[in-house]
C-alpha positions in Angstrom: 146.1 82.9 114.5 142.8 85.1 113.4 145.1 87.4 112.0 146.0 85.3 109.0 144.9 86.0 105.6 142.5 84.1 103.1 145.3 82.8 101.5 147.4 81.5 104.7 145.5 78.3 105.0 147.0 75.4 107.3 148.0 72.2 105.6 145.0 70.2 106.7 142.5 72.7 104.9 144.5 72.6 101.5 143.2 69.3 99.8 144.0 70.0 96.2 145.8 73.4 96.3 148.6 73.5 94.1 151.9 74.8 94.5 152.6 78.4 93.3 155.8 77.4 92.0 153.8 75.5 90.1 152.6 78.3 88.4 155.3 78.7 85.2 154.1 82.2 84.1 155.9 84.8 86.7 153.4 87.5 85.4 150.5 85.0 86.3 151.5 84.7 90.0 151.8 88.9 90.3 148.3 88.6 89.1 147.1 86.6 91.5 148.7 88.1 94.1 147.2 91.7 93.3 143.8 89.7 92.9 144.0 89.2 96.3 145.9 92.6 97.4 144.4 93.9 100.8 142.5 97.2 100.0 140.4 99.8 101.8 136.7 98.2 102.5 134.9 101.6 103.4 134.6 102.3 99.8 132.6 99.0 99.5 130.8 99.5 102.7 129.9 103.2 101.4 128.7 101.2 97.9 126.1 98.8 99.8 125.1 101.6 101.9 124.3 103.7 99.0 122.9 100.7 96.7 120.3 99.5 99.3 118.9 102.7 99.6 118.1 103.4 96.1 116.6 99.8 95.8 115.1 100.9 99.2 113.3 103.6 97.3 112.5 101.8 93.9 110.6 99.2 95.9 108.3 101.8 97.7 107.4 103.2 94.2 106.0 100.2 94.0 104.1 99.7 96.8 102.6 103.3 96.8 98.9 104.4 95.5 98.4 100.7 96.7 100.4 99.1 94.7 99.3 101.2 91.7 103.0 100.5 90.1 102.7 96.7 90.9 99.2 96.3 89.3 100.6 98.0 86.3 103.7 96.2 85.7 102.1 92.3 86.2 98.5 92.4 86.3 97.1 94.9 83.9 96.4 91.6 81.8 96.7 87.5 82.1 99.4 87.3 79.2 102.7 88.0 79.8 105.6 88.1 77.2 108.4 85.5 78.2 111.9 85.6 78.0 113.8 82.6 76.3 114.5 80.0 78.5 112.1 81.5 81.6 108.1 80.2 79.8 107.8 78.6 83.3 108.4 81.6 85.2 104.6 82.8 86.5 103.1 85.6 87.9 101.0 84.3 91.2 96.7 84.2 90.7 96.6 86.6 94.1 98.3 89.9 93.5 99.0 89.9 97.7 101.0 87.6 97.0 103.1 90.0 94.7 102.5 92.8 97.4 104.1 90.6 99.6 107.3 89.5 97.9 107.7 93.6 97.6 107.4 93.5 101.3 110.0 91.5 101.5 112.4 93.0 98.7 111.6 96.3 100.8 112.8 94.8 103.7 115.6 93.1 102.1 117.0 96.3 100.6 116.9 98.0 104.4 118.7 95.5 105.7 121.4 95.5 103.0 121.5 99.1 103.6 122.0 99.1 107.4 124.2 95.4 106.9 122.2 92.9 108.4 121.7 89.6 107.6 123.7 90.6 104.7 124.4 87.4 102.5 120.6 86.5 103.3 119.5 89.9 102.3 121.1 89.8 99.3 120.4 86.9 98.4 116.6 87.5 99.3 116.8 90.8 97.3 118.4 88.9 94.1 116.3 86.5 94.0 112.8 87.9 94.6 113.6 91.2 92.3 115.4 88.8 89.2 111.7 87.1 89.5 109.8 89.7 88.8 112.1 91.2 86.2 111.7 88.0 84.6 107.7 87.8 84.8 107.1 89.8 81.1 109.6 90.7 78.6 107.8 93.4 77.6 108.6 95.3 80.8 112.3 95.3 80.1 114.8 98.2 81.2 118.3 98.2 81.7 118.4 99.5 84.6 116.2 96.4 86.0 118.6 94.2 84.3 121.8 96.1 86.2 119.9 95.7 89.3 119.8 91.9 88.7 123.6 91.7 87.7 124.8 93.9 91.0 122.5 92.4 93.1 123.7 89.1 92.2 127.4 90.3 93.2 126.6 92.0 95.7 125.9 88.3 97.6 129.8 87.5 96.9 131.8 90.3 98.4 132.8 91.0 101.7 130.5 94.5 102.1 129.4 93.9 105.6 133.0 93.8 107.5 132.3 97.1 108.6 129.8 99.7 108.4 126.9 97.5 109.4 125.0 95.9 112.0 126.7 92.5 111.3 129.8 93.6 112.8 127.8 94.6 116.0 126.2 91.1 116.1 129.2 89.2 115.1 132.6 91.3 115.7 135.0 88.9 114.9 134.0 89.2 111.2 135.0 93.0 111.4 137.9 94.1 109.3 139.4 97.2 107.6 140.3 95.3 104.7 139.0 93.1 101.8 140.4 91.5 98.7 140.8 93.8 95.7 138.6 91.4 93.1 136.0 92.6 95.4 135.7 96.2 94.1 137.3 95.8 91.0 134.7 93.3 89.8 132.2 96.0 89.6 134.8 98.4 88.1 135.1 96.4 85.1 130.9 95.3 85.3 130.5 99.0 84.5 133.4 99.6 82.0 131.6 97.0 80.2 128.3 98.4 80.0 129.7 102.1 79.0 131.7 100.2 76.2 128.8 98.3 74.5 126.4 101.7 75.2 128.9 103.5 73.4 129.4 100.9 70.7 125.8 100.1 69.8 125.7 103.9 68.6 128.3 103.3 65.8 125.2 103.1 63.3 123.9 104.6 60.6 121.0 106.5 62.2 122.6 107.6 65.5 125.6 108.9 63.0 123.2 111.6 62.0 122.0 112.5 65.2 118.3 110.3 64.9 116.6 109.9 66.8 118.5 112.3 69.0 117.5 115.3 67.2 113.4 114.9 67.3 113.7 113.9 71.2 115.7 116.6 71.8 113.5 119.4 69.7 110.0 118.4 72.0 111.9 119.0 74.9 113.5 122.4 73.5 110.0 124.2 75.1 111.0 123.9 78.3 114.7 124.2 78.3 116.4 127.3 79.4 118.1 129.3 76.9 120.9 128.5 75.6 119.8 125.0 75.9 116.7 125.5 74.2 118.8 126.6 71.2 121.4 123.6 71.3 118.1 121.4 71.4 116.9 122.6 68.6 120.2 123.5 66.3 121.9 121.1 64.1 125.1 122.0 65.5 124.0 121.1 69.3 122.0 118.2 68.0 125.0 116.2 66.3 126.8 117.5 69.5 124.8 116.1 71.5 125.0 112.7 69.2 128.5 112.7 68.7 130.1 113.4 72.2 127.5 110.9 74.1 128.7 108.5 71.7 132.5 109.2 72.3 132.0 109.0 76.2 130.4 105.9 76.5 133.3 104.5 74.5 135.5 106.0 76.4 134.5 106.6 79.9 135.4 103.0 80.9 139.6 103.5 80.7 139.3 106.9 81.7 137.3 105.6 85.3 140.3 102.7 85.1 142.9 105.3 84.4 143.2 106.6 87.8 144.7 110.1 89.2 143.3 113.0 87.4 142.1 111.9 84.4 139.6 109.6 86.3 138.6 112.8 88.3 137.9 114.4 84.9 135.8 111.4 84.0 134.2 111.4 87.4 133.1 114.8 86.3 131.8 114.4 82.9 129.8 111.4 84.6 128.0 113.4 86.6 127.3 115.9 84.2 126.1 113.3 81.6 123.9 111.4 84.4 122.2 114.8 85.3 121.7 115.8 81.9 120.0 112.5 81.1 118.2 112.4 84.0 116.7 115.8 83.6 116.0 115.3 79.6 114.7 111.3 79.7 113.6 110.9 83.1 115.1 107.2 83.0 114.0 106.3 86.1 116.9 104.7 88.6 119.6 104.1 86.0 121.5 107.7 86.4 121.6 106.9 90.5 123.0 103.6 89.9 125.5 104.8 88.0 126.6 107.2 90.3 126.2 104.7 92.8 128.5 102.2 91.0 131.1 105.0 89.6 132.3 105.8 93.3 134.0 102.4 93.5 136.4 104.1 90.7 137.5 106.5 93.7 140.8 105.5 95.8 139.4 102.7 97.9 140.2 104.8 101.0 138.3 107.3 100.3 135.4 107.8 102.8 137.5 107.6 105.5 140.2 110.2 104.2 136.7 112.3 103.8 135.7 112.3 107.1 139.3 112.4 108.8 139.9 115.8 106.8 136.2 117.0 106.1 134.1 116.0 109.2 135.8 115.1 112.1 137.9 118.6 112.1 134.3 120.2 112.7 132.7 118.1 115.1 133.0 118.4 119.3 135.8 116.2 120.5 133.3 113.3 122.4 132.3 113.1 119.0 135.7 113.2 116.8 137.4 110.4 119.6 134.3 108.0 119.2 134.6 108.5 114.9 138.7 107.9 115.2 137.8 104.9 116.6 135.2 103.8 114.1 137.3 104.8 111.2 140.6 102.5 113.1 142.9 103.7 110.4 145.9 102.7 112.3 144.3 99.3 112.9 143.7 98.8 109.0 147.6 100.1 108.1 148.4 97.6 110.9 146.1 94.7 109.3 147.4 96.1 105.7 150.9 95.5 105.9 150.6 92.2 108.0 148.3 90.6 104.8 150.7 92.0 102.4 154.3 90.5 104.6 152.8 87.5 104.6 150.9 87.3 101.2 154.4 87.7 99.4 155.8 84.9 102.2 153.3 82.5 101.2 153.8 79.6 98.3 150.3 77.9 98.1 147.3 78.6 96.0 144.1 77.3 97.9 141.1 75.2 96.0 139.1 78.6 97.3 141.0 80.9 95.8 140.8 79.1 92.7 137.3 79.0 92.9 136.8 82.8 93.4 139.4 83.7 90.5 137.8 81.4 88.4 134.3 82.7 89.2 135.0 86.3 88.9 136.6 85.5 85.2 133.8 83.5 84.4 131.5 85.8 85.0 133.1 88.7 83.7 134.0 86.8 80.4 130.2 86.0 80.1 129.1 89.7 80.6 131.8 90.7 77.8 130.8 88.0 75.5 126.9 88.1 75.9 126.6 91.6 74.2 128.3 90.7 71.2 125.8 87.6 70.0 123.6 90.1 68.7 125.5 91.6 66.4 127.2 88.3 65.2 122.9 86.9 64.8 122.5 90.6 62.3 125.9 89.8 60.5 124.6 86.3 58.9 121.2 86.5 59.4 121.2 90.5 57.5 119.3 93.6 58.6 120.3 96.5 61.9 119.9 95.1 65.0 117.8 98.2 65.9 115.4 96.5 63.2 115.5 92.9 63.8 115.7 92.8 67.4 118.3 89.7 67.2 119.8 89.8 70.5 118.7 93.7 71.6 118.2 92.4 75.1 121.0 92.1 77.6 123.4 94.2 75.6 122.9 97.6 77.2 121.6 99.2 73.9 120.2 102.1 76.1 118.5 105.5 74.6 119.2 104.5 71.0 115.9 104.1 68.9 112.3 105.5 68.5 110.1 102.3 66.9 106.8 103.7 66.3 104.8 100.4 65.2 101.2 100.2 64.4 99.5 96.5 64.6 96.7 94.8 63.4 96.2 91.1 64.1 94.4 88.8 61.8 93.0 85.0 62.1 92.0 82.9 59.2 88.8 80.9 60.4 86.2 78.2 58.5 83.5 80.5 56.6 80.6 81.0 58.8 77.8 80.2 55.7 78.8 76.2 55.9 76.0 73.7 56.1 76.0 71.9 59.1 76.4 68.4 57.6 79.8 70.5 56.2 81.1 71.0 59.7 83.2 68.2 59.5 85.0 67.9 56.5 85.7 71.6 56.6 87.1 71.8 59.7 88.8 68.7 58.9 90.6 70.2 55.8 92.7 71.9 58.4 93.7 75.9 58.6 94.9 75.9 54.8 91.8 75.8 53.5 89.9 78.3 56.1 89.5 81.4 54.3 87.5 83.7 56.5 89.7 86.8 57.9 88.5 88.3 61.5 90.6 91.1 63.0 91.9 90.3 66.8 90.6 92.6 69.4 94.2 93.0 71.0 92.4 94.5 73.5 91.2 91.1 74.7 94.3 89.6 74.8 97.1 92.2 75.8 97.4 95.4 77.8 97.7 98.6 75.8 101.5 99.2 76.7 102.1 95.2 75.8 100.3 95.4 72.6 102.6 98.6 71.6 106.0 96.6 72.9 105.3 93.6 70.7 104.4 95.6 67.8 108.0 96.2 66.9 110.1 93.0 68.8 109.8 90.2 66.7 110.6 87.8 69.1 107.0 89.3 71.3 105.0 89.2 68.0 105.6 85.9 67.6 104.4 85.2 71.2 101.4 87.0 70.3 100.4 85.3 67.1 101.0 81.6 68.9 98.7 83.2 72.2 96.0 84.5 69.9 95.8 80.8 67.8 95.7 79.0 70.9 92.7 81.7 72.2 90.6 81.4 69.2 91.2 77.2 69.2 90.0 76.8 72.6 86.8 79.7 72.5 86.3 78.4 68.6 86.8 74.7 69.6 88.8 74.0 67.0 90.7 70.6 65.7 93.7 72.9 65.7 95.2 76.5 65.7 94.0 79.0 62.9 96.7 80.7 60.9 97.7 83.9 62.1 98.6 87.0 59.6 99.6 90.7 61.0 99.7 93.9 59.4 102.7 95.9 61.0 104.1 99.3 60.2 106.8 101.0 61.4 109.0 103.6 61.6 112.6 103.3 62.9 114.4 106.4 64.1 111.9 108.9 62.0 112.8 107.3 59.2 109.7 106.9 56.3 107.3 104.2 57.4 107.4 100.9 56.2 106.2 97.1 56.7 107.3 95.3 59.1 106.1 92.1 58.5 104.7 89.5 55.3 101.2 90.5 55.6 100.8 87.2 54.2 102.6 84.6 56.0 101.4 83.0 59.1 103.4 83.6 61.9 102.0 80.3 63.3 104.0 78.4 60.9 107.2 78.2 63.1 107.5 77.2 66.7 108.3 79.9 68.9 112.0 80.7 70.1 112.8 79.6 66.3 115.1 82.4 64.9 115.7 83.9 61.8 112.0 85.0 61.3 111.3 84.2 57.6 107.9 86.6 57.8 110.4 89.6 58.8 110.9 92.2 56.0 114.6 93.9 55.7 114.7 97.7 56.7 114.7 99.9 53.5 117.8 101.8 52.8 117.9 106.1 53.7 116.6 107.9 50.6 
């Protein structure tokens, strides 16, 4: 019977499925059982639709100007910052051969749009864009790193049943239907990133509105009044500070609240998304959100649009042929069959398991990953804003200004020795070489690198290890010079200080090796 449900499997397919009565907690079976509840797919379907043509357009910003973008990003210089755990990960030699994989990603994202080929699409566009997110550190956004996450879900649901050219090729795989983990494991995905936005701002200097207020006032010019004033008061300044804060914590249950309150949060959502766009310019990020925040909607809720919004207003050829398209007495039909014999059925497929478990798992991991940098800053001392312990992955978006200057030192053997010396005083190793050149960072970094790793710890000490292993090999040395930086900066406006032990050598640990004993604590607010 092709009408039966994922989890009406026969007998011969359920090696290893257990017995729901098996299953002592009542409250855990009405879990599961909702886990699985038949929904709505055109609000998925809608979702891909809308989510592969914003990637759709992100790529070509790429490949425009001839590849202007590309060059920029992964070959404005041979060194590129690594993340832990990904040193092996490589840009190509050929730069065509980056072109190309954005030819493909470009491709990918069409078809994902238009539902073709989707779990190889998907897959493709996973794959090919996590690689070049991963290619330098120093490039990191948020944004790139929520493309990554979706992307990598996307692969999982069931977003091609309808609405695509999948179901054309391959109709038996159409339905009106899918499970409900499917949609609500991006509806918590972005609860969680609104909660830990929100959460990084309980600090000292978002608490009194920095660096909020200075980024506000140089945009105040070209605001129209009264925003222009509210940029530049105290009042709309700590406002603007204070209610961001409050909606990030909160706009997670108000989306998960349902009825009106979620339509009030829909609204504020798209206010906040606009303003932000507008004032920051933060590239994708406010279109993914939107993107993402329609899945909060009823699940039904394209096709209730067009029933009562479009078809109404269209020529009656045209209104029949949509009916059709839309089925919706088909999906009632198909809806009240799964849930009949959802409730009839006793057994718990190995594949189900494996999806619940998978969906926890992940979701767990997105929940807990966030909160290791703030445990790193609770023993190992100093704002995470400062230190930089764990800042990556944790969605702390739009929440410091780290103006950092840099100057790179090497201790070298004095250049006056006699050359019968040349032995023994390279021999005496790096202590004893007293000689202090300054780096040309220039030669080593791009402009935009050199300003990233001025104020991440974790890139400076990438830095210090590349430029030892430069001057070794151009020097021919017996082994690495010490290297010593002078670093200055100033967090969130705040008076400027050092960064760094201007006399330790950052050579003196191996890299990835945390706390950093050559990092100097944040001075306290006057």
């Amino acid at each position: 019977d092709k009408q039966r449900t994922l989890l009406v499997v026969q007998d011969k397919e359920m090696t290893g499925a257990y017995q729901w009565n098996q299953l002592t907690s009542h409250s855990l079976r009405s879990f599961l059982l909702r886990w699985y509840e038949p929904v709505d797919n055109s609000s998925l379907c809608v979702f891909r639709i809308s989510w592969g043509l914003i990637m759709l357009w992100e790529i070509l910003t790429y490949l425009e100007d001839d590849s202007l973008k590309a060059t920029f990003y992964f070959y404005d210089s041979t060194f590129r910052f690594h993340f832990y755990g990904f040193s092996w990960i490589n840009a190509p030699e050929d730069p065509f051969l980056i072109d190309l994989l954005l030819w493909f990603l470009l491709i990918a994202a069409l078809f994902i749009a238009l539902g073709f080929l989707y779990r190889l699409s998907t897959t493709v566009f996973f794959l090919g864009f996590t690689y070049l997110y991963l290619l330098d550190s120093a490039n990191y956004l948020n944004h790139f790193y929520l493309v990554s996450v979706v992307s990598f879900l996307l692969i999982f649901v069931p977003a091609n049943r309808a609405l695509s050219l999948d179901v054309a090729w391959c109709p038996e795989i159409y339905s009106t239907t899918a499970p409900a983990w499917s949609v609500w494991l991006f509806r918590v995905e972005v609860a969680v990133v609104y909660f830990y936005a929100g959460f990084a701002k309980i600090n000292e200097d978002w608490l009194r509105a920095e660096p909020l207020r200075h980024w506000l006032g140089r945009r105040a010019g070209g605001a129209p009044f009264p925003i222009n004033y509210l940029f530049k008061s105290e009042f709309g300044v700590y406002s603007f500070s204070y209610l961001g804060m409050l909606w990030d914590l909160a706009a997670g249950p108000l989306l998960l609240a349902g009825g009106r309150v979620m339509y009030f949060a829909q609204f504020v959502a798209i206010c906040f998304h606009f303003m932000n766009k507008m004032i920051f310019n933060i590239g994708i990020f406010p279109w993914l959100m939107l993107a993402l925040q329609t899945l909060y909607y009823p699940f039904d809720w394209p096709r209730v649009f067009v029933e009562n919004y479009v078809i109404p207003y269209l020529p009656s050829f045209l209104s029949r042929r949509i009916d059709i398209v839309l089925d919706s007495e088909e999906f009632q039909k198909n809806s009240q069959r799964f849930k009949k014999e959802l409730i009839k059925e006793t057994r718990l497929g190995r594949k189900e398991i494996l999806v619940v478990a998978f969906v926890t798992l992940f979701l767990v991991h997105q929940t807990i990953l966030p909160v290791r940098g703030y445990v790193l800053c609770y023993f190992l001392g100093g704002p995470l804003a400062w230190t930089e312990y764990g800042h990556l992955f944790s969605w702390r978006m739009k929440l410091r200004s780290k103006d950092c200057s840099l100057e790179l030192f090497v201790m070298l053997p004095p250049l006056n020795y006699k050359h019968k010396d040349k032995d023994r005083i390279l021999a005496s190793g790096p202590d004893k070489w007293t000689r202090k050149e300054k780096v040309r960072l220039m030669d080593l970094v791009s402009g935009s690198q050199a300003r990233e790793a001025a104020g991440r710890p974790v890139m400076l000490h990438q830095l210090a290890h590349h430029a030892g292993q430069v001057y070794q090999h151009n020097l021919n040395l017996p082994t690495a010079p010490h290297v010593k930086a002078s670093v200055n900066c100033s967090l969130n406006y705040r008076p400027r200080q050092s960064f760094v032990d201007t006399e330790a050598n950052l050579n003196s640990h191996p890299l990835w090796s945390w706390p950093y004993p050559w990092l100097l604590p944040l001075k306290p607010l006057p």
